[in-house]
Structures are given as structure tokens and as C-alpha cells.
C-alpha positions, -999 to +999 in steps of 0.1 A: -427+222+214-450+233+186-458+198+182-462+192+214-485+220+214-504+205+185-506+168+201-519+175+233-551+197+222-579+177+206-600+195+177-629+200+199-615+218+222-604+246+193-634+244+179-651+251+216-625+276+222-634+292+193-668+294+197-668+305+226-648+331+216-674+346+195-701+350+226-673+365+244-669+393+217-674+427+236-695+453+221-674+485+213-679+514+236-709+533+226-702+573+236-731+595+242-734+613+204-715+611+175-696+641+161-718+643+130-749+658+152-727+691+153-735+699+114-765+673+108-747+652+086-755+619+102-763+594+071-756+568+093-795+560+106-816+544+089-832+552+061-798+580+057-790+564+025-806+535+000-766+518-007-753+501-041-733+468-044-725+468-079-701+478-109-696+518-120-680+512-154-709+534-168-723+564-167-757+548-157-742+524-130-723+554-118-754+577-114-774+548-092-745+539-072-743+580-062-778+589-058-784+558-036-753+567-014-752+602-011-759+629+016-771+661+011-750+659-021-720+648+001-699+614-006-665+602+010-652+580-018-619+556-012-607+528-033-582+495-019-576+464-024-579+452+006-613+442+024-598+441+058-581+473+059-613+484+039-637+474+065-613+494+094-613+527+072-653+521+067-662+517+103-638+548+117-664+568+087-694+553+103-685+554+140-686+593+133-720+587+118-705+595+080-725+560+062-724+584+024-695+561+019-688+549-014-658+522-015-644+508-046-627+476-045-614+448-067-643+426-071-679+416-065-668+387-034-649+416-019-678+434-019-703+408-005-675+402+021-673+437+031-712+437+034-711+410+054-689+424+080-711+452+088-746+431+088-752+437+124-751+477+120-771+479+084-807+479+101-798+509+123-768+525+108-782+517+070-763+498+043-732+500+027-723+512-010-692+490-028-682+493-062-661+476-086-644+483-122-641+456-148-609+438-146-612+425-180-637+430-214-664+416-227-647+386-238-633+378-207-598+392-213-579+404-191-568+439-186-533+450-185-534+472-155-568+454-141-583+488-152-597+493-183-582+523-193-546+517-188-521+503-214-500+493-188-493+496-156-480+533-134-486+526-100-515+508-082-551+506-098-567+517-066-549+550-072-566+560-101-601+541-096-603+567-064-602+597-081-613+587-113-649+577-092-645+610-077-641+634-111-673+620-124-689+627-091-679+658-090-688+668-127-723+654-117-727+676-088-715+664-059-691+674-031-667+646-024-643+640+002-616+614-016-598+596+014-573+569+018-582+544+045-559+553+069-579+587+080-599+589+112-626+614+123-619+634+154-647+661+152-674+668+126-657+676+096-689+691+078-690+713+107-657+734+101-657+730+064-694+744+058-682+778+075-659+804+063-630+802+058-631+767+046-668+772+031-653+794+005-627+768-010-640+747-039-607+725-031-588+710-001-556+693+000-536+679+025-502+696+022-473+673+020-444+698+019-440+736+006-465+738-023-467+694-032-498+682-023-510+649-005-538+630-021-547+610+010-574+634+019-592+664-002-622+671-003-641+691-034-670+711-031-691+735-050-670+730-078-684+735-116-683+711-141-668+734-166-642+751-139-607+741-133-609+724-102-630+697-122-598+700-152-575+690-123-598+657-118-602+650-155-564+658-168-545+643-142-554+609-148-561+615-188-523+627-192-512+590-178-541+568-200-521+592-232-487+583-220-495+545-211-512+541-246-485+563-266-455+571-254-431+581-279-422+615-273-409+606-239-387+580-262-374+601-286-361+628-260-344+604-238-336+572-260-308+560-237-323+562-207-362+563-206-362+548-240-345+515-226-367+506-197-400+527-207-409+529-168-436+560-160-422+567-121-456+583-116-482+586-087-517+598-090-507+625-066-482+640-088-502+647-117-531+656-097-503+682-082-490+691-119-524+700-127-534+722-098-500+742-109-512+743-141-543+760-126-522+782-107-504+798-137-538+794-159-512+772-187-509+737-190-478+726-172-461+688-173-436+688-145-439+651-144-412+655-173-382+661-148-390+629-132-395+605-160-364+617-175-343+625-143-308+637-152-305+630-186-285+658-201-297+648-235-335+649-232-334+683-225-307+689-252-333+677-280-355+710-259-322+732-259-326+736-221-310+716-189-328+699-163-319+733-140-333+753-164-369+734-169-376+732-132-370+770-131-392+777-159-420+757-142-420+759-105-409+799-107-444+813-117-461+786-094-447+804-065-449+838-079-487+833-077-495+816-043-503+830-014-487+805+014-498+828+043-536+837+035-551+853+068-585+848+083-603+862+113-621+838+134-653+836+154-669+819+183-679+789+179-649+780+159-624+800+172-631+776+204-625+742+179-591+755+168-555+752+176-521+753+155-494+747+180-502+710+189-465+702+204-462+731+232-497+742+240-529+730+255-548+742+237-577+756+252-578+792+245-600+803+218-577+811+186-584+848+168-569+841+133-558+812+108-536+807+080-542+792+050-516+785+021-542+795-013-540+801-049-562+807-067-571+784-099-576+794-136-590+772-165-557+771-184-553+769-220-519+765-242-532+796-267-518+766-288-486+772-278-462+748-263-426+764-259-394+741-256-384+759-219-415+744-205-407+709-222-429+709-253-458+692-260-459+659-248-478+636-262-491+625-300-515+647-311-534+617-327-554+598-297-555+563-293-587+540-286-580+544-246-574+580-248-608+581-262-625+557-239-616+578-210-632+609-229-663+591-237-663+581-199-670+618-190-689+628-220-716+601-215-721+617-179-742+643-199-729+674-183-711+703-200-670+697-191-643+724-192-628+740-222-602+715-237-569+738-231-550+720-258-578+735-288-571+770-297-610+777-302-616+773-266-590+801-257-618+828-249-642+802-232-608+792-208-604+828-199-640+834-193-645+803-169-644+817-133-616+808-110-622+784-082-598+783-046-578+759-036-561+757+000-534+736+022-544+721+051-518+706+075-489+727+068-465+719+089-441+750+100-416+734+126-421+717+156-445+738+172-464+751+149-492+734+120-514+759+101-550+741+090-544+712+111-573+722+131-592+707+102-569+675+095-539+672+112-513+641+102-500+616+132-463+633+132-478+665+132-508+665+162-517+623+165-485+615+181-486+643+210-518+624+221-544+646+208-559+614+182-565+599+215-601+612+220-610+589+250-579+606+269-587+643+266-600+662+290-634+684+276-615+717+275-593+697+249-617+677+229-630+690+199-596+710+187-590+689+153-613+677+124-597+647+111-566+630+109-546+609+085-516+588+091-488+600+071-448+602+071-420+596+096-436+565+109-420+546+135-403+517+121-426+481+113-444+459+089-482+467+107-475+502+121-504+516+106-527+497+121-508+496+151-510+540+153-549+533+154-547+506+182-528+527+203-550+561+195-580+540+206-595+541+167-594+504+157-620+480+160-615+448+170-649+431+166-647+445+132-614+428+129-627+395+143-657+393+116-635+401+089-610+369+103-641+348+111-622+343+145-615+361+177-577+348+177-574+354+140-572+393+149-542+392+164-511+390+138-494+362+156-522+339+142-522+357+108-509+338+077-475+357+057-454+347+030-457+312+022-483+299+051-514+296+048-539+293+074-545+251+066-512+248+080-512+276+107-532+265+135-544+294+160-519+297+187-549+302+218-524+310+249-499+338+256-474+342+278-462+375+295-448+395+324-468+402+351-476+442+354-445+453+374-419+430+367-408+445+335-406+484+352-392+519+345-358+510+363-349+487+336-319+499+312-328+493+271-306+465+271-322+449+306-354+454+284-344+434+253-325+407+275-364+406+295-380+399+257-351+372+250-360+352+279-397+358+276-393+342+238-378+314+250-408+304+274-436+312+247-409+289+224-407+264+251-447+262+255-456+267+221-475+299+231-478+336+218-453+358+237-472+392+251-441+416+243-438+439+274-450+473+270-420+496+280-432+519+311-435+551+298-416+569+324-385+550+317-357+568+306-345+553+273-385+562+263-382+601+268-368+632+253-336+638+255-349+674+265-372+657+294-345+635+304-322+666+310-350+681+327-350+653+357-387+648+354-399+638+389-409+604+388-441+584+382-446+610+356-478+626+358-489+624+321-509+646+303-518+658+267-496+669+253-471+645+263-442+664+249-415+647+274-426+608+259-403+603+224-426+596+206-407+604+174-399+565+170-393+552+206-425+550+226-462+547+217-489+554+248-522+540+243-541+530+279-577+529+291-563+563+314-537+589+314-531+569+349-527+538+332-510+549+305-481+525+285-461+528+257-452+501+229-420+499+212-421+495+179-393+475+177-413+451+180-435+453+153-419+435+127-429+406+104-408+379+125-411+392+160-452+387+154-458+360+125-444+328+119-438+332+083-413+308+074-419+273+053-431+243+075-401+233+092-385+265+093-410+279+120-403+309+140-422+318+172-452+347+177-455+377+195-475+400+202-474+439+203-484+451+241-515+469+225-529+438+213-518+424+245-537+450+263-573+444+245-567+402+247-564+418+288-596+438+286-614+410+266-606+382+286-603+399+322-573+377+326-551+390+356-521+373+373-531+346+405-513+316+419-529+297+391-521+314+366-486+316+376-459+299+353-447+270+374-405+276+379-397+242+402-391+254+442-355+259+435-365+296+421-377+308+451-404+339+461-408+364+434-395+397+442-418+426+449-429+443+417-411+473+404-378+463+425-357+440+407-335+437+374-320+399+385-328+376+361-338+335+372-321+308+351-347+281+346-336+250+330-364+247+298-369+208+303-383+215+338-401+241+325-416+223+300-423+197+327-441+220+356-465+234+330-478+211+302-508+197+324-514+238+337-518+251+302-537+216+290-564+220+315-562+259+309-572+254+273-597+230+280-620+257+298-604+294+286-607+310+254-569+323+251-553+318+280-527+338+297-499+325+320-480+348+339-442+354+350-440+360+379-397+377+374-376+380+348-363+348+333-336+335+312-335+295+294-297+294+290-293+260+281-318+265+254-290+264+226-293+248+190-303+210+191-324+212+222-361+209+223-376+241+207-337+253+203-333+252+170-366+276+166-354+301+191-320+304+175-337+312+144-365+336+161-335+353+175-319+356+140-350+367+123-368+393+148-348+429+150-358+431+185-345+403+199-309+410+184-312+445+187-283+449+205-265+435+174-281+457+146-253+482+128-260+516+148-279+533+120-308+505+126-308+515+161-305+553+163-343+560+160-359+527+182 
């Protein structure tokens, strides 16, 4: 049926169709102020910055792109790879009125492209700053790591272009705020940060569990360029360019293990982390040790200690000199923009005190010693060219640094420099309770309980958290990320729709994956789904999946894009076990918190209301329930999620009629009153096929994406293997977890 599908629509008519799609692009919802007016840090207006498309290998290059990008001495600095999700993260910064954005991608087309998305917003938003590093030299050769200061690879270049960019900003002056793309701004950040008790932090960290650290948001301020917070920035990454050029010592301790695959397991947000503990007990410490050579009883033999005995010697003084329940008073008007108990309050009473895990940091220095219980010294004492590239980096900025804590005649200087104060945000403390996530909370902490969902809070809710970040226990799929800011109402889809060059492009059933490419993936323009009551909160889980299987078979049947059905949020199999003991009268009246929806991994709400609310499952939201990313010949069907669904809906005003109405021959009968029935109609798929091909032909000829509605729930049962479209259903309903669900080993199933 896809090449029925293929026959029987001319070229014009996509071509029209798409087209017209682009007139039809609605303008995002414009709210009455952005959250920057609350501190004045709107850079987004014009004339709020001068921007910078260009490279920031050099010193020079770096000081133009900075001063024509920054705010009041304030940046937000991210680096990807990808211009997409780049463009998302950008326009969530600039929808709060943050434009002091500096992004670093791969290359100069990236960066053109990225300008090109925003061109409507640059004359009254103002431009855009993207940056690049040199992938190769002067000769044209490439680099090993696509980073010029790398022997080889340790991770992902982005990693260390991010905070590499934001060191040298910071020893130049600046405050920076050094963000992965998948943050979003809630309330003005420079607001709660530029007032005790945050104002008297020189760093910020996301927490990520007892005293690790999360380098998907922090944010630096006031920091000198000879104090340790600014060490932290320079060491973490200098440490890796020494190992990646020269690592023998790691070899010699642990020639049978690391020496025989000479693989650095190493993240930039564990050294950044093993230097802040450094800071903390005023030493350099190199805890990254215990995880390059694991268990290996004879690497710490050559250092007459055991693996036990290392960690001890490290982490014991860490936690001697933190304070992980520092207590501050709090006044109106923040106490009235605060909360820590996202999960069983509503937050609206004003909140006294906070708590902030602190430690304070010292310039440490080695006094020249390095003893065997705290794993040596690691590295050759002779540097290599790279080693001293990356020194020359910062020394060419100009500015004094901080004492080298490796030279014995910078001991007094170390000791003289004046501590600087770091302090976890988003420490989470059970189920209830989340100390700093009134500044940045994570989506499992606050973002899942509703309270990301901005357009769904009453007033005497809004304004309780900064910023948020998506980050661990995800619910299950291969887009959920961009699926938590559908549903949370932070995505934006004409953004997505410039960055495709298509309105049916932003949907990832017309997405290329794996071996397709989008010469050979034609835009699937028509969708098929339930009509709003037929799939309802009577429905078991199993009554659900059978309602998706028959569902597929029609999209197979009609070569269309099947609208999964969003599961009514007051059904049973989407709730707590602790609401469902609780016999929740029913409809639910929902509000924020929604602590009775499982959220956890079953059920997602987004909705235009708390009255219209829905919930996704995100079983659905793998690869092969969505994208068709087999070889040609192999094809699969396409789905998609009901939040994509949902804006196609709002986009296209397209609501169920008699014309709209999949054709099902008169043996099938009247439809049965919505909400009332779990009877499922057998429909032979030839007559299918035969009712509806001139309906969805004259359909595509004047709509953009068509939707055709079912009317019940349906079952093909004689669509088996070597029938039309059977062989692709058979191996859709091998490929897509959701369809077979039932099937899966139970430890695939227990969480969705």
C-alpha cells in the first residue's frame, strides 16, 4: 500500500501541500512579558547584543566573539553537535528573553544554518553568536579528536569545547552560565541568583547525587582569575589533554588491564568533580584513578594500597569538610518564589528558610608532595606539545591565572589566594523533598509533577522554580527528550519546521534513521487515528495495545501515519498504585501537582487545559513504532506520539465529521457512543482499502495533512503475511515494542 500510496499522488500536489503548509505555520503563543523583565536581563531586544559567527581558536577571536555577545558581563555558553537540537535549546534561552547566548558547534554551515533558522526574530530579538573550533591544522589535517588539543579521543568533543569556551570566559571576566541544551527557563534566573543566598556563590552545580556533581547546568560568577573556582575550569580539562598525549604512568601501574586496551573511561563532568574536591581539601586530588583502573589488585600493589583503601584516602576528607545542610533565612520577595517539596505540596505559602549543600574552595597546592595513598603523581613531569598548547591557550588571554599547585614556589601564593563558594542546587532528598530546586529543579524531581508546565499553573503557583534541566530516570524511548518538552509545552514547532525546511518534516514519522535518506523517504501527508472517545479510560492495558494493533493495520493498509492514542489519564493502568487504592472518584479532577498520574514511566500529561488534559505512553516512543528505518524493501510503518498528534490537531483544526470518517462498508454498522464500548469491528483490509482510496485522494488534493478518523475500535484479521501491506505489518509488529508489548520478557514491561 505504500506504493499505492506513492502512485496515486502526483508531485504537484506535494509540492502544493507543502507549500501550503508553510502559510499555514501558526505563530507561537506570545505571553504578556518575558521572565527576564524581573531582573532586567532582557538581551533579547534589539540592539541587546552585536553577535559573532565565527571561529574562537584564539585568544583574539575569543575576546570579539564575547564582547559582542555578552550582557552585563553575563553569557550562557553550550556546545553540540547538532543544529536541530541546537536551535530548540537556543530558542527556550530566547523565548525567556536570555539572546547573551554563545553556542559552539562543529562547523561554519552549522552555524549559517542555525542563523538562518532564527532570521525572522534577529531584527527585534537581535542576532545570534555561533562558534566553531578547528577540526584540523593549518595544513588541512585532520584532528584526532576533531579538537585540537586532544591526542585522542575521551568522550565527545562538545564536552570539552563547552567548558573549555567557558574557562577563558571566565578568566576574562565574565559570569557564565554553561548549559546543555536540554535546560528550559521557568522564571528569571538572574533574578534569584543576583540575591543572597545564591549572590554570594562564585559556583553553582547541579547536584547529581551526594557530593558528584552534574555538569548540565552551572553557572560561575564573580570568580577571580587567579582563584580556584577558575583552577577547577583550567585543570579539569588540562589533566585529560596530559593523559591523552602521555599516558604511561597509567600503563605501568596496570599493564594487564589498562595497559592492553589504553581506554580513558572519562567524562568532562568527572574531572570537573575531581577538581572541585581537590578545592575542597585545598590538595590536588585524581580520583579519576579508581575508574581508569577499576579493580585491578595490581595497580594499586605498585602504590602499596588497595582499591578500598584509595577511595578512603580521597573521598574521607572531601566529606569531612562539606557542609551538605548550609542554612539560610529568607525574605519577601523570594521567600514567595520558593518551594522544596514539589511532590506533596502546592506550594503557595511563602518558604522561611533554604538549604544549600556548600564547601568551601581553596587554591590547592601538592607542597610538592604526592604520597602513594592518594595514588601518586600521575602524569610525566616532562609536557608534551599539546599539554603546552592548551597552556598557551590561557596564557595568551593576558590575564594573571592561578598559582600552578604542582611548583613548590607557588606554595605561599596558593595559600594566600582567597577561597571562593561553591553550592548544590537540586538535591534531591526523597520523594518529597528537593533542596535548591527552587533555582533549577530536574524533570524526575519537580518537571514531572506538572510544575514545567507553565501554561497550566494557576498564578499562586507560577513563579516557584528558576530553571529546569532534563535529567535521569527517563521514561523509556529513542526521542524522549524532546518528547518531555512537547508534553511540558517548551518545544517549538515552527522552529522545528525551519530547521526541516517542511511542516511534515517535524514530525519523526517523516524523519530519516539508519540507512534512509530523505531521497527515498517521501513525506507521509495523512494520519490516521481514533476519534476522541473511542479509545477511553475503561479500556484494560491490554484492550489499549490490541486498539494500537488494529489502528497500525489501517495506517499500513492506507499507507498513512498512525496518530497513536493518547491513554486517558484517569485510566487505571496510568495511575499510582497509591491513587488506585485510594478509589479516586472518576473524571479525575486534575490539578498540579498531579501526584495520583504515574508519571514515573507510565503516563505523560501535556493538554491545552488541566480539563483537557492527556497522557502519552512512552511506549510508544521508540525508533520503529515512529520511523520507518529499515532498507528499501524492508519498510515498516509510522506513527506518531499523541503529543505530536495533538499540535498536527491544533495546526490543522482537523476534527472528526461524516467526511472525515474512515469508510467500513454498511455491514459494520452505527458506531457506538463514545466512551462506552471495548468491542472491537473486524473489517476485511481489501474493502478497506477499496471504500477509502478515492476519500484520502481527493483529501490530499485540497488538505495539508489530512486526518481520517475511526469512528470504533477496529481489528484487520485477515491481514496476515503475503497479503497486501501484510508482510509490512508482520514486520512493524516485530519491530515496535508497543505493538508486541504483551510479549516482551516482564522486566521490559515492569516500568511502561
Amino acid at each position: 500500500m505504500l506504493k499505492w500510496r506513492q502512485r496515486c499522488i502526483p508531485a504537484g500536489i506535494v509540492l502544493a501541500g507543502t507549500l501550503l503548509a508553510v502559510l499555514l505555520l501558526p505563530a507561537p503563543p506570545v505571553e504578556a512579558g518575558r521572565v527576564c523583565e524581573r531582573s532586567g536581563y532582557c538581551s533579547a531586544v534589539p540592539g541587546g547584543i552585536k553577535g559573532y559567527i565565527g571561529p574562537i581558536d584564539s585568544a583574539i577571536q575569543l575576546k570579539e566573539a564575547v564582547e559582542a555577545t555578552h550582557f552585563r558581563k553575563e553569557l550562557i555558553i553550550w556546545a553540540d553537535e547538532r543544529v536541530a537540537d541546537g536551535a530548540q535549546g537556543l530558542w527556550r534561552l530566547r523565548e525567556a528573553g536570555y539572546a547573551h547566548v554563545l553556542g559552539v558547534l562543529e562547523d561554519p554551515m552549522q552555524c549559517n544554518r542555525l542563523k538562518q533558522v532564527f532570521q525572522p526574530w534577529l531584527e527585534t530579538e537581535g542576532p545570534v553568536t555561533c562558534t566553531t573550533y578547528a577540526s584540523a591544522d593549518e595544513k588541512g589535517q585532520a584532528y584526532p579528536f576533531r579538537f585540537k588539543y586532544f591526542a585522542r579521543g575521551v568522550g565527545m568533543p562538545p564536552w570539552w569545547k563547552k567548558f573549555f569556551t567557558a574557562g577563558r570566559a571566565v578568566a576574562l571576566g565574565y559570569n557564565v552560565l554553561a548549559v546543555d541544551l536540554d535546560v528550559v527557563v521557568l522564571d528569571d534566573w538572574y533574578w534569584r541568583v543576583k540575591q543572597p543566598p545564591l549572590s554570594e556563590y562564585h559556583m553553582l552545580s547541579q547536584n547529581e547525587w551526594g557530593l558528584n556533581l552534574n555538569c548540565g547546568f552551572m553557572y560561575f560568577q564573580n570568580a577571580s582569575s587567579t582563584g580556584p573556582v577558575m583552577w577547577v575550569l583550567y585543570d579539569h580539562m588540562r589533566r585529560i589533554v596530559r593523559w591523552s598525549e602521555d599516558d604511561a604512568f597509567l600503563a605501568a601501574r596496570s599493564p594487564n588491564r589498562y595497559g592492553k586496551h589504553r581506554f580513558l573511561p572519562l567524562t568532562e563532568q568527572g574531572m570537573l568533580q575531581d577538581c572541585v574536591h581537590s578545592c575542597a581539601v585545598g590538595r590536588p586530588l585524581y580520583p579519576s584513578l579508581l575508574s581508569i583502573w577499576g579493580d585491578d589488585k595490581e595497580a594499586y600493589a605498585t602504590l602499596n594500597t588497595t582499591e578500598h583503601d584509595l577511595y578512603k584516602a580521597i573521598h574521607e576528607p572531601i566529606h569531612q569538610a562539606w557542609s551538605p545542610n548550609q542554612a539560610y533565612n529568607l525574605t519577601p520577595p523570594l521567600s514567595q518564589s520558593v518551594c522544596e517539596h514539589y511532590m506533596s505540596s502546592s506550594c503557595t505559602a511563602p518558604v522561611d528558610s533554604v538549604m544549600i549543600s556548600t564547601v568551601p574552595l581553596k587554591m590547592p597546592h601538592s607542597s610538592g608532595q604526592y604520597p602513594d595513598r592518594l595514588g601518586s603523581y600521575p602524569f610525566n613531569r616532562t609536557l608534551g606539545p599539546l599539554t603546552t598548547a592548551y597552556r598557551q591557550a590561557y596564557a595568551d588571554l593576558g590575564v594573571p591565572l592561578p598559582p600552578d599547585p604542582e611548583d613548590p614556589a607557588t606554595e605561599a601564593a596558593a595559600k594566600a589566594t582567597p577561597p571562593e563558594k561553591f553550592g548544590y542546587i537540586s538535591v534531591h532528598l526523597g520523594e518529597d523533598n528537593c533542596h535548591g530546586c527552587w533555582a533549577e529543579g530536574t524533570w524526575w524531581m519537580v518537571g514531572r509533577h506538572g510544575w514545567w508546565h507553565r501554561h497550566l499553573l494557576p498564578p499562586e503557583q507560577k513563579n516557584k522554580l528558576g530553571m529546569g534541566h532534563v535529567w535521569a530516570n527517563l521514561p523509556r524511548g529513542d526521542f524522549v527528550k524532546h518528547n518531555i518538552f512537547q508534553w511540558n509545552g517548551h518545544w517549538s514547532w515552527r522552529i522545528a519546521a525551519r530547521v526541516a525546511q517542511s511542516r511534515t518534516r517535524v514530525y519523526v514519522a517523516n524523519q530519516a534513521f539508519g540507512s534512509r535518506s530523505y531521497d527515498d523517504l517521501p513525506e507521509v501527508r495523512h494520519t490516521v487515528a481514533y476519534a476522541p472517545g473511542v479509545v477511553h479510560a475503561g479500556l484494560t492495558k491490554e484492550q489499549f495495545v490490541k486498539a494500537a494493533q488494529g489502528l497500525a493495520q489501517v495506517a499500513v493498509v492506507l499507507g498513512a501515519i498512525a496518530a497513536w492514542p493518547a491513554v486517558p489519564c484517569d485510566s487505571d493502568w496510568a495511575l499510582t498504585p497509591k491513587a488506585k487504592a485510594a478509589g479516586l472518584q472518576k473524571p479525575i479532577q486534575h490539578s498540579i501537582p498531579w501526584t495520583h498520574i504515574n508519571t514515573g514511566h507510565a503516563a505523560m500529561p501535556f493538554g491545552d487545559s488541566l480539563e483537557s488534559l492527556q497522557c502519552d505512553w512512552p511506549g510508544f516512543g521508540h525508533f520503529d513504532c515512529l520511523a520507518n528505518r529499515q532498507p528499501r524493501g524492508q519498510d515498516v510503518g509510522r506513527g506518531m506520539m499523541a503529543v505530536e498528534f495533538h499540535h498536527l490537531r491544533n495546526a490543522t483544526h482537523a476534527v472528526p465529521s461524516p467526511d472525515t470518517t474512515i469508510l467500513l462498508g454498511p455491514a459494520a454498522g452505527p458506531a457506538p457512543p463514545a466512551g462506552s464500548s471495548s468491542t472491537f469491528t473486524a473489517v476485511p483490509h481489501v474493502e478497506l482499502e477499496r471504500l477509502n482510496s478515492p476519500l484520502l485522494l481527493q483529501r490530499l488534493q485540497r488538505e495539508t495533512m489530512p486526518v481520517l478518523w475511526l469512528d470504533r475500535l477496529v481489528e484487520l484479521a485477515d491481514l496476515v503475511p503475503g497479503s497486501t501491506g501484510g508482510d509490512t505489518y508482520k514486520r512493524w509488529l516485530d519491530k515496535c515494542q508497543a505493538l508486541h508489548y504483551f510479549t516482551l520478557p516482564a522486566e521490559q514491561r515492569q516500568n511502561w
